[in-house]
C-alpha positions as CSV (number, residue, x, y, z in Angstrom):
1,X,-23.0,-27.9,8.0
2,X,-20.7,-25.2,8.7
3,X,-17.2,-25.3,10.9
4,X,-19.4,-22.9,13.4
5,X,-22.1,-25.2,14.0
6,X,-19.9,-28.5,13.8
7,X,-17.9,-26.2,17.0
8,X,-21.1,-25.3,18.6
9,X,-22.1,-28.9,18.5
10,X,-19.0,-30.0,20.0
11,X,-18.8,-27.3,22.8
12,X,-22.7,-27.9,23.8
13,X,-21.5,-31.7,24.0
14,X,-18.5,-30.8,26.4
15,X,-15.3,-31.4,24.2
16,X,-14.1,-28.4,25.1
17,X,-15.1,-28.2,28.8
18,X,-14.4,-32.0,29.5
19,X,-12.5,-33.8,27.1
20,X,-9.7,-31.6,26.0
21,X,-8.6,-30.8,29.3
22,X,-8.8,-34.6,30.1
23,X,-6.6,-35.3,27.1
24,X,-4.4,-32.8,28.0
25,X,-4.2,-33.8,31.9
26,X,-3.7,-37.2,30.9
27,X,-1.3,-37.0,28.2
28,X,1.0,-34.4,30.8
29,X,0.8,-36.7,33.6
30,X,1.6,-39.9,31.7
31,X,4.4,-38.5,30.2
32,X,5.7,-37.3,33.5
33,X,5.3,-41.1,34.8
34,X,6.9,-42.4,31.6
35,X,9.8,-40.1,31.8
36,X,10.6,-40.6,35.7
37,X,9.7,-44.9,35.0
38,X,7.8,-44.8,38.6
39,X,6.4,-48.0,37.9
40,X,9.1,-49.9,35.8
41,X,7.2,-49.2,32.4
42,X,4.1,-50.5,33.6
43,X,2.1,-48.5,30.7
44,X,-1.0,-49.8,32.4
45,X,-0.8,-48.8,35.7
46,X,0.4,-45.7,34.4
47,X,-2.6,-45.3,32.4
48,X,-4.7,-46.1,35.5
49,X,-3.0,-43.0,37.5
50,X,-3.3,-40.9,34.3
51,X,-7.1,-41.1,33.7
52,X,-7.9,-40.9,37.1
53,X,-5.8,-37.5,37.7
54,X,-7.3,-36.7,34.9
55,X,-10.9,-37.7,36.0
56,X,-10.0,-36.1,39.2
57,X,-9.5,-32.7,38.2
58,X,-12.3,-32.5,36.1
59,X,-14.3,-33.2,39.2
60,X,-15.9,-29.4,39.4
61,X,-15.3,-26.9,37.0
62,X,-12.4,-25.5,38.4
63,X,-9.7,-26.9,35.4
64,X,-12.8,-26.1,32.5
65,X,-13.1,-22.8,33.8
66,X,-8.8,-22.2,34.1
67,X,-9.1,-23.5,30.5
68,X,-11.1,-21.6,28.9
69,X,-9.7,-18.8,30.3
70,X,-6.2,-18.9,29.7
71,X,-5.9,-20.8,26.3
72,X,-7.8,-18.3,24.5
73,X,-5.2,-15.8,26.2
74,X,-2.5,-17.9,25.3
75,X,-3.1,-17.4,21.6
76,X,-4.1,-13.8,21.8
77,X,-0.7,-13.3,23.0
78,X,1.0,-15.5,20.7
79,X,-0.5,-13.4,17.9
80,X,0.9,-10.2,19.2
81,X,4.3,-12.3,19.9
82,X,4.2,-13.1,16.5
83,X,3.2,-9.8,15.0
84,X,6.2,-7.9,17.4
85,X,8.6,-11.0,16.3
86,X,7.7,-10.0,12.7
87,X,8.1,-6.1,13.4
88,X,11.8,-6.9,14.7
89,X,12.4,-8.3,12.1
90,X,12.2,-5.6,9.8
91,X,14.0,-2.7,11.8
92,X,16.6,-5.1,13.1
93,X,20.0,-5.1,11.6
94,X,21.4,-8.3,9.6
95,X,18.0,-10.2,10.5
96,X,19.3,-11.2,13.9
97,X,16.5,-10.2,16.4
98,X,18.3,-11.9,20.1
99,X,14.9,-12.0,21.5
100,X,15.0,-15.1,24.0
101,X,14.6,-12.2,27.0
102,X,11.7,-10.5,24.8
103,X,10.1,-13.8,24.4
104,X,10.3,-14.5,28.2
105,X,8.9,-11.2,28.6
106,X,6.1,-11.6,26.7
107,X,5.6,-15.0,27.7
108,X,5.6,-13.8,31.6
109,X,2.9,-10.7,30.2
110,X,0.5,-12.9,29.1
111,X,0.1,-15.2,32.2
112,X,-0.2,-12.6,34.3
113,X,-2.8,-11.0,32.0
114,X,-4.6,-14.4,32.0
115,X,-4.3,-14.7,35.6
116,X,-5.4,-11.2,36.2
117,X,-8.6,-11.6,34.1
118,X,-9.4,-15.1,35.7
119,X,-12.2,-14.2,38.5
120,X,-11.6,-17.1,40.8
121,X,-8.2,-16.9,40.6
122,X,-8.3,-12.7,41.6
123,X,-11.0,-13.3,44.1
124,X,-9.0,-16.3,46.5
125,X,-5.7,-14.6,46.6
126,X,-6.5,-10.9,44.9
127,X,-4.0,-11.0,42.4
128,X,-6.0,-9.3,39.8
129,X,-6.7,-6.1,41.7
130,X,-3.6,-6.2,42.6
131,X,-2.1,-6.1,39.4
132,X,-4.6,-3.5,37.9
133,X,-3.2,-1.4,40.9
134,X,-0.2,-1.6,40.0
135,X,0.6,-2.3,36.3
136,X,2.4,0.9,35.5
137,X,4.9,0.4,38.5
138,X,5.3,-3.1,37.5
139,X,6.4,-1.9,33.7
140,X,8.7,0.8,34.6
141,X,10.4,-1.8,37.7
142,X,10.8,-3.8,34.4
143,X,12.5,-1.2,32.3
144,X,14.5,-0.1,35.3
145,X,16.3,-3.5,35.4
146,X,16.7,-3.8,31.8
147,X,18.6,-0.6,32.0
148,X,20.5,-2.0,34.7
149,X,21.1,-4.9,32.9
150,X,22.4,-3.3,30.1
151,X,24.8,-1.3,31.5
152,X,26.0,-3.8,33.8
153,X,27.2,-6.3,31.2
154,X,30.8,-6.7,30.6
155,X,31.5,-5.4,27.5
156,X,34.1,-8.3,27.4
157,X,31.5,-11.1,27.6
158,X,29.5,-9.3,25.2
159,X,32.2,-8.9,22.3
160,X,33.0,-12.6,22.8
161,X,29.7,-13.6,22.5
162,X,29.4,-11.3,19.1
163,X,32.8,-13.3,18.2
164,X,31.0,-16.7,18.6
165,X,28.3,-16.2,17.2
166,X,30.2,-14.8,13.8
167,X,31.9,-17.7,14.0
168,X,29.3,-20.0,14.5
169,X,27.5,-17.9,11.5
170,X,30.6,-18.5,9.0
171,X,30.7,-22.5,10.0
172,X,27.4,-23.1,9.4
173,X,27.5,-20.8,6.3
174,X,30.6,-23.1,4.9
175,X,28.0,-26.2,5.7
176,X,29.9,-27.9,8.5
């Protein structure tokens, strides 16, 4: 038996459709009671809220269907995060690629490429024609304000950032 057929088997049995998402739902929503202790640690009771949020949602196939949408997304565009991450790397001087903004940017491209490709989600609020309108406005907006936000930094800030992060650099370098 191959991996393909063990996945097959799996999918046609609903792990995919049913019980990851109710793992997932579950695990999210406990950890959010956990963390705000709602109930006084009562893992229990939490456990009693968490699986039936989680039964809850799986009600119609509205959270399968979000799922199997956007996950696959999600890793399509961590691969080509990863891939531009690695191409920075190479063309950028010293080895320091500051890419927290790029990440954000990326990170903001593919949910709105999920989004836009989900049908239910484009047909209740028409977001995906929308954005299919408009993409190539959207872009250059976004280049327009990276310009702005280039030239609008204080030089200052930015040289004493540089300076810290040097700094920072030679201390950890020296092993403190």
């Amino acid at each position: 038996m191959t991996i393909t057929e063990v996945l097959n088997i799996w999918n046609e049995m609903g792990v995919f459709s049913y019980l990851i998402p109710f793992l997932l739902i579950f695990a999210v929503v406990f950890a959010i009671l956990e963390k705000t202790r709602v109930l006084d640690d009562n893992r229990f009771i939490l456990a009693i809220i968490s699986a039936s949020v989680g039964l809850l949602a799986l009600q119609f196939d509205f959270v399968s269907n979000f799922f199997a949408v956007v996950f696959p997304r999600f890793g399509v565009g961590l691969a080509l995060f990863l891939v531009l991450v690695i191409l920075l790397g190479f063309f950028w001087p010293d080895g320091e690629v500051h890419g927290s903004w790029f990440g954000y940017l990326i990170g903001i491209g593919v949910v709105i490429w999920a989004l836009s490709s989900w049908d239910q989600w484009s047909g209740q609020v028409g977001f995906g024609g929308w954005f299919v309108q408009n993409v190539w406005a959207l872009i250059i907006l976004g280049v327009l304000i990276a310009i702005v936000v280039i030239f609008v930094r204080d030089p200052e800030k930015v040289e004493a950032a540089k300076a810290k992060r040097a700094a920072r650099g030679a201390a950890s370098a020296r092993g403190v």
